[in-house]
C-alpha positions as CSV (number, residue, x, y, z in Angstrom):
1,X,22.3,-16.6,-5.1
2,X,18.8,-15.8,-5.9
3,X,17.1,-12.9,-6.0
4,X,15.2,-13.2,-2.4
5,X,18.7,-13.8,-0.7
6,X,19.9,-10.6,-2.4
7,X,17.0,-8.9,-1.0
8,X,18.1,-10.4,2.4
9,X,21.3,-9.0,2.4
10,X,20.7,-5.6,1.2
11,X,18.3,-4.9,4.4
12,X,20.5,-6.7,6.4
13,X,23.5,-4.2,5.7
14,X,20.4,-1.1,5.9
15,X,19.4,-2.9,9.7
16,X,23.1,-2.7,10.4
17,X,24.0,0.5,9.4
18,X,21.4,2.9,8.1
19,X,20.7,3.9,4.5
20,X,18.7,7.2,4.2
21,X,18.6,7.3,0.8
22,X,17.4,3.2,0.1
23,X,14.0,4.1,-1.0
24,X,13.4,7.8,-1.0
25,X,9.9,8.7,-0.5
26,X,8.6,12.5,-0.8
27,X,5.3,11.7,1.4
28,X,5.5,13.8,4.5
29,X,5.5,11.6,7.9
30,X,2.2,11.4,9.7
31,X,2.7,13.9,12.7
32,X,-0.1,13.2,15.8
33,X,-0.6,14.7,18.8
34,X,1.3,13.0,21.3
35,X,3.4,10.9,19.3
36,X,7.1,11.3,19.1
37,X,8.9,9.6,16.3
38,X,13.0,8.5,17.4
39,X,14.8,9.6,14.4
40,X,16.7,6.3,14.0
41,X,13.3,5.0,13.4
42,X,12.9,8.2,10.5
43,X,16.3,7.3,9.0
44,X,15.2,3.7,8.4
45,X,11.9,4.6,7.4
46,X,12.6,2.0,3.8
47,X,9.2,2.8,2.0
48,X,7.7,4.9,-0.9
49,X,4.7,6.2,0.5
50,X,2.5,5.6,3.6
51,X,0.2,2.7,4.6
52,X,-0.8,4.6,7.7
53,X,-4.4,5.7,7.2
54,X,-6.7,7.1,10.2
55,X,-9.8,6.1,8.7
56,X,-8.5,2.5,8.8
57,X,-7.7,2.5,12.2
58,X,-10.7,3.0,14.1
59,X,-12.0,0.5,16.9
60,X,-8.6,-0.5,17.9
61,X,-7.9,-3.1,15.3
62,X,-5.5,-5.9,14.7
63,X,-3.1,-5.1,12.5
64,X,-0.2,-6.7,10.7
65,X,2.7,-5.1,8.9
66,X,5.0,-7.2,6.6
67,X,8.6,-5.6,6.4
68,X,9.3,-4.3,9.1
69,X,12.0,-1.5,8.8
70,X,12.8,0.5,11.5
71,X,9.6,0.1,13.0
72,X,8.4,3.3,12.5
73,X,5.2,2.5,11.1
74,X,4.3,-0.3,13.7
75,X,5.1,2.5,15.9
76,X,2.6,4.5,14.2
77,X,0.2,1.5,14.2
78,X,0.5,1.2,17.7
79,X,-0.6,4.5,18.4
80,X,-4.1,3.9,17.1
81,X,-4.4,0.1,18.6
82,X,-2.8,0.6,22.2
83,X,-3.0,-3.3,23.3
84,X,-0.9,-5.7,23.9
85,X,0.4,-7.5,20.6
86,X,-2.4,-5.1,18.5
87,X,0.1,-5.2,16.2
88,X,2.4,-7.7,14.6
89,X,5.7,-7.0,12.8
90,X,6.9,-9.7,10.3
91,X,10.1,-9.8,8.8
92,X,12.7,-12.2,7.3
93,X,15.6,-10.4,8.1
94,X,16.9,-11.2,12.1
95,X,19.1,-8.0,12.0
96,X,16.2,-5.9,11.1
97,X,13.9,-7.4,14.0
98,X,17.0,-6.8,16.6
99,X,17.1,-3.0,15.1
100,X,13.3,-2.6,15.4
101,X,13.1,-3.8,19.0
102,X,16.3,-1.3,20.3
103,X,14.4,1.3,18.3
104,X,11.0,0.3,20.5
105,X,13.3,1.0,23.2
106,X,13.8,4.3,22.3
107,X,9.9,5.2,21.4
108,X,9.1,3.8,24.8
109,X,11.1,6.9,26.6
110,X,10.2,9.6,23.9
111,X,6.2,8.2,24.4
112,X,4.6,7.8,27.7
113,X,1.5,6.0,25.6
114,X,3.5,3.7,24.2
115,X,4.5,-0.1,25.5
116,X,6.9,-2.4,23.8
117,X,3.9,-5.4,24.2
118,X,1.9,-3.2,22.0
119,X,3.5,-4.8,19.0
120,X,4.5,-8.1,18.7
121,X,7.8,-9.1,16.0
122,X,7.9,-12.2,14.7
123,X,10.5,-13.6,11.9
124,X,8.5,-15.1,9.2
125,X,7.9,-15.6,5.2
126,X,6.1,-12.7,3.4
127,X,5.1,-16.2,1.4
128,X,3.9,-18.0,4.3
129,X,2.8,-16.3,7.2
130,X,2.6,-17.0,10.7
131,X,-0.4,-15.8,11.2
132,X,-3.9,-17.4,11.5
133,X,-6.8,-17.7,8.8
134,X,-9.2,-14.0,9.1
135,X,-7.5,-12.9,12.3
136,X,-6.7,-9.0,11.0
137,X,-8.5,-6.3,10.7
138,X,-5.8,-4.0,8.4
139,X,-2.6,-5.5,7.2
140,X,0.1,-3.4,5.5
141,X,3.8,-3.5,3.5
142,X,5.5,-0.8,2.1
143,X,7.7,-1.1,-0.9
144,X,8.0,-5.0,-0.1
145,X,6.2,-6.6,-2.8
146,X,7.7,-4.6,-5.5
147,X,10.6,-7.0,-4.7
148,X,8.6,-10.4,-5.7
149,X,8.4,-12.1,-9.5
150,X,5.3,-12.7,-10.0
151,X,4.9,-15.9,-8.5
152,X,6.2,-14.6,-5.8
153,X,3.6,-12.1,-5.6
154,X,0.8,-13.9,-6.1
155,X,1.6,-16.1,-3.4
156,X,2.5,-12.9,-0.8
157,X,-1.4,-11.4,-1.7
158,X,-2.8,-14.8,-0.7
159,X,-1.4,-15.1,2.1
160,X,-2.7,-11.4,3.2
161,X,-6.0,-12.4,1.6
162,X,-5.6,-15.5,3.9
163,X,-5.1,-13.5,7.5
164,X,-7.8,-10.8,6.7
165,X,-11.3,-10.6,8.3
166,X,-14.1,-10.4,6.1
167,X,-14.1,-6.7,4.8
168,X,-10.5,-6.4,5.9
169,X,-7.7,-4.0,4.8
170,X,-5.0,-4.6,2.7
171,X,-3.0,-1.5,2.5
172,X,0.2,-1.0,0.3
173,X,2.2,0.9,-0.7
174,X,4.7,-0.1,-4.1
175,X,6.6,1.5,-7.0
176,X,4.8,1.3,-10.7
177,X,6.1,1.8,-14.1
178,X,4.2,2.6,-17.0
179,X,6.9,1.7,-19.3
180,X,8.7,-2.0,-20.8
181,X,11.6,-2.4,-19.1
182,X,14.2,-4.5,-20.6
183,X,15.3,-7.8,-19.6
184,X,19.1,-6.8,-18.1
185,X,17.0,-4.1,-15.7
186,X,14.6,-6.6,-15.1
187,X,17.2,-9.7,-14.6
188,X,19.5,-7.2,-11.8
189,X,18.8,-8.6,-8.7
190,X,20.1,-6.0,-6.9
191,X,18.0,-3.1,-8.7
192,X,15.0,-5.3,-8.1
193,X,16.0,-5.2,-4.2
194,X,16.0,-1.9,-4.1
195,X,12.5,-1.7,-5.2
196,X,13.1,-0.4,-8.5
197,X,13.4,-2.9,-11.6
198,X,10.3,-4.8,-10.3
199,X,7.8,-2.0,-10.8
200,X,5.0,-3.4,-12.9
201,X,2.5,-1.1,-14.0
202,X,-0.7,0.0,-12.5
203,X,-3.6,-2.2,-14.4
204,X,-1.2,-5.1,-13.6
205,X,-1.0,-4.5,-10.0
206,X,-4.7,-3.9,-9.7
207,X,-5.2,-7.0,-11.5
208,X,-3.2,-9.1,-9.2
209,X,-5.1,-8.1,-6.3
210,X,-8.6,-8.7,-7.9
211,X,-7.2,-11.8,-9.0
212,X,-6.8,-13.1,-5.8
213,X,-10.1,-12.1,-4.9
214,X,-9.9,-8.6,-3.6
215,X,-13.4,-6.9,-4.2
216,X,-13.1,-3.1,-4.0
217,X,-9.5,-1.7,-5.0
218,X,-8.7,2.1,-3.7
219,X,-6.1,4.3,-5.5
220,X,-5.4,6.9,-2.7
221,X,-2.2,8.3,-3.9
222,X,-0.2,8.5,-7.1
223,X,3.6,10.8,-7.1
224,X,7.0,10.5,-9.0
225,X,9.3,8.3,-7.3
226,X,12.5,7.8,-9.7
227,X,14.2,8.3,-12.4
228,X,16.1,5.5,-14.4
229,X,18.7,6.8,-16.7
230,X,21.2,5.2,-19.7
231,X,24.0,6.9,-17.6
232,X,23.3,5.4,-14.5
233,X,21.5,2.7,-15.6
234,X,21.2,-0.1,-18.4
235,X,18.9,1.3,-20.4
236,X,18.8,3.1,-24.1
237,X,15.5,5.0,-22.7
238,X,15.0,7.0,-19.7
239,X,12.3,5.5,-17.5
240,X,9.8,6.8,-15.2
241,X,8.9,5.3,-11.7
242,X,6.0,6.3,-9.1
243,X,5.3,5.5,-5.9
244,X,1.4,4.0,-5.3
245,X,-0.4,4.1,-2.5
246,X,-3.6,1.2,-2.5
247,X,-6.3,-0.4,-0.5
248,X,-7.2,-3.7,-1.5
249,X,-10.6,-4.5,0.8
250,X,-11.7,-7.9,1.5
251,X,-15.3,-7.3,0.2
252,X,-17.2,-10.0,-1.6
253,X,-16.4,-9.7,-5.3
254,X,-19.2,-8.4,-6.8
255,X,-21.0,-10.6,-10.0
256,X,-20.0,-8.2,-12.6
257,X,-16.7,-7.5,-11.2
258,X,-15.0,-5.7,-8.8
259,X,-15.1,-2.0,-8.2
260,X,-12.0,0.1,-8.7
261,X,-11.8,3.2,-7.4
262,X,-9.2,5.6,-9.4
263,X,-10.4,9.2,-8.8
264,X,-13.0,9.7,-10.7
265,X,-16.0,12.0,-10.0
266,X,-19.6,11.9,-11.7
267,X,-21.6,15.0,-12.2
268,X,-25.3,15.6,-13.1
269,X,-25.9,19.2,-13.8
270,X,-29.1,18.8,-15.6
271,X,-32.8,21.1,-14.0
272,X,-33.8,18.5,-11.9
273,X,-32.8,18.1,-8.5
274,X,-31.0,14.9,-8.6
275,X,-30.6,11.9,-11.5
276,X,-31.3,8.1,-10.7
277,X,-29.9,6.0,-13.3
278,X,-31.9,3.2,-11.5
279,X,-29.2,1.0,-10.5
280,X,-28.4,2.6,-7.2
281,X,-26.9,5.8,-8.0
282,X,-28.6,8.8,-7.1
283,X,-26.8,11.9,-7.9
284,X,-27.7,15.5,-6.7
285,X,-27.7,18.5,-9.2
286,X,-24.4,19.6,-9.4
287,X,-22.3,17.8,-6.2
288,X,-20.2,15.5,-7.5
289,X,-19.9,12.0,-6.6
290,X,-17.0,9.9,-6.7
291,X,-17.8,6.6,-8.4
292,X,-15.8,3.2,-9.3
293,X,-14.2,3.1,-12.8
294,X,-17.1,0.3,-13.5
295,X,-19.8,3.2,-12.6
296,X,-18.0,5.7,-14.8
297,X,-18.0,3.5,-17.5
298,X,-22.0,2.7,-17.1
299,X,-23.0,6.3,-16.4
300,X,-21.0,7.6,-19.8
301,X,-23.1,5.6,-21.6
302,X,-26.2,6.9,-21.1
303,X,-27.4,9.6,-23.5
304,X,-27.4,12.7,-21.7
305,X,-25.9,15.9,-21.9
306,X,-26.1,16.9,-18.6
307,X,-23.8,14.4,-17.0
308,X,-20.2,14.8,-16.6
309,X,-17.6,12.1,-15.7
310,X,-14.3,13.2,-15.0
311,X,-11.2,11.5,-15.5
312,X,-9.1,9.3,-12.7
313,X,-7.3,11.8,-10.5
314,X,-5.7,8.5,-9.0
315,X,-6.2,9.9,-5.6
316,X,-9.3,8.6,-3.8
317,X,-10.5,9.8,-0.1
318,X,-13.3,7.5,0.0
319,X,-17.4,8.6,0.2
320,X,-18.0,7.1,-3.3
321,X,-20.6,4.7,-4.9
322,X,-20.2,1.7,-6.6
């Protein structure tokens, strides 16, 4: 059995009976006015983060969302779209479609906003997508393609790349690790199911996205997620997991490389009342601007003493300058 039909079967038993505790995530549920969330749709809420971002959402956009859980994010979605089929839930799994469309029936009566023909399901491949070239505006999984080898993977962020508009949104949301893992963590099919022994590490998911021709990246978010111990675990070392929360924007990729966006600020707090470096970046005396890593990098080279460039916060709320 490979690894993918693992994967099947695990959210197959979580679309069947409920698993609280399948991917623990400590970020706190979007609450909006207006917007009731059934708490079946909570307990199968089978993500580490969010992908649910207002600024994203405006001018009711098309939006697709890989994975589809309990549907509480496409429910979330919906609430910002409010059309018929503005949003379309993909997922492999026929027991976790069934799930999502009884839970739709529940929203439906806790939301007088809400129709079930806002979202459309469909069953369909993460790795092949029934969804036409540039047709989406923001498309979204959460703690999916932490699942994929890295064929996989590539294959899964092309296909995204594929359905997005120009200057589309690919929002995500995966576990990351830092640290080696060894081969027995990384050969458990299961563990790598459960979102945990496929966690690569930051540079190397940025890289895969830029790879495939993403042009600006967006760290938003950054937390613990878990903890993998020798007692629990096979493993002489005890490894830490986080949770990552990114954008991946379909913006041409610029000719000296895309622009990463990690948290960090610039600051000029020289006597004049701003600083031009002359290649687009104006900065006024003492307000710091958040710039791309690539801008950081530029701007601490230049011989001054009155510029300050702080280090990635990995949180990033957008505003900055390339």
């Amino acid at each position: 059995m490979s690894y993918l039909d693992v994967t099947k079967d695990v959210y197959k038993e979580a679309a069947l009976t409920p698993d609280v505790g399948l991917c623990c995530t400590t970020t706190p549920i979007w609450q909006f006015p207006g917007l009731s969330i059934p708490t079946i749709m909570q307990e199968m809420n089978y993500g580490c983060g969010s992908t649910v971002h207002p600024r994203d959402l405006v001018n009711n956009p098309k939006i697709l969302y890989v994975g589809v859980g309990g549907g509480m994010e496409l429910l979330q979605f919906a609430y910002f779209s409010r059309q018929k089929e503005g949003v379309i839930g993909i997922d492999v799994v026929d027991e976790m479609l069934d799930a999502s469309r009884k839970n739709f029936v529940l929203a439906e009566a806790q939301n007088d906003w809400f129709q079930s023909d806002f979202v459309t399901l469909k069953k369909g491949d993460a790795l092949q997508l029934p969804v036409e070239d540039e047709s989406i505006d923001v498309a979204a999984q959460n703690c999916l393609f932490n699942i994929f080898k890295v064929e996989e993977l590539k294959k899964a962020l092309e296909e995204m790349y594929r359905v997005l508009k120009p200057h589309g949104r690919l929002v995500m949301s995966d576990p990351i690790c830092e640290q080696p893992m060894n081969q027995t963590l990384r050969d458990d099919e299961r563990l790598r199911a459960l979102c945990l022994s496929g966690s690569i590490t930051l540079k190397d998911y940025i890289k895969m996205l830029t790879d495939v021709g993403f042009g600006t990246i967006e760290i938003r978010a950054k937390r613990p997620y878990r903890i993998l111990d020798k007692k629990h675990y096979p493993t002489e070392e005890t490894i830490f997991i986080e949770s990552v929360e990114v954008c991946a924007i379909k913006d041409p990729m610029p000719e000296d490389g895309p622009c990463v966006f990690t948290g960090k600020a610039a600051i000029y707090f020289g006597d004049e009342d701003f600083f031009d470096d002359k290649k687009g970046h104006v900065l006024l005396q003492n307000q710091p601007l958040a710039v791309c890593d690539k801008t950081a990098g530029a701007l601490a080279k230049i011989n001054r003493n009155d510029l300050y460039i702080s280090e990635s916060t990995f949180h990033y709320d957008g505003g900055g300058c390339c």
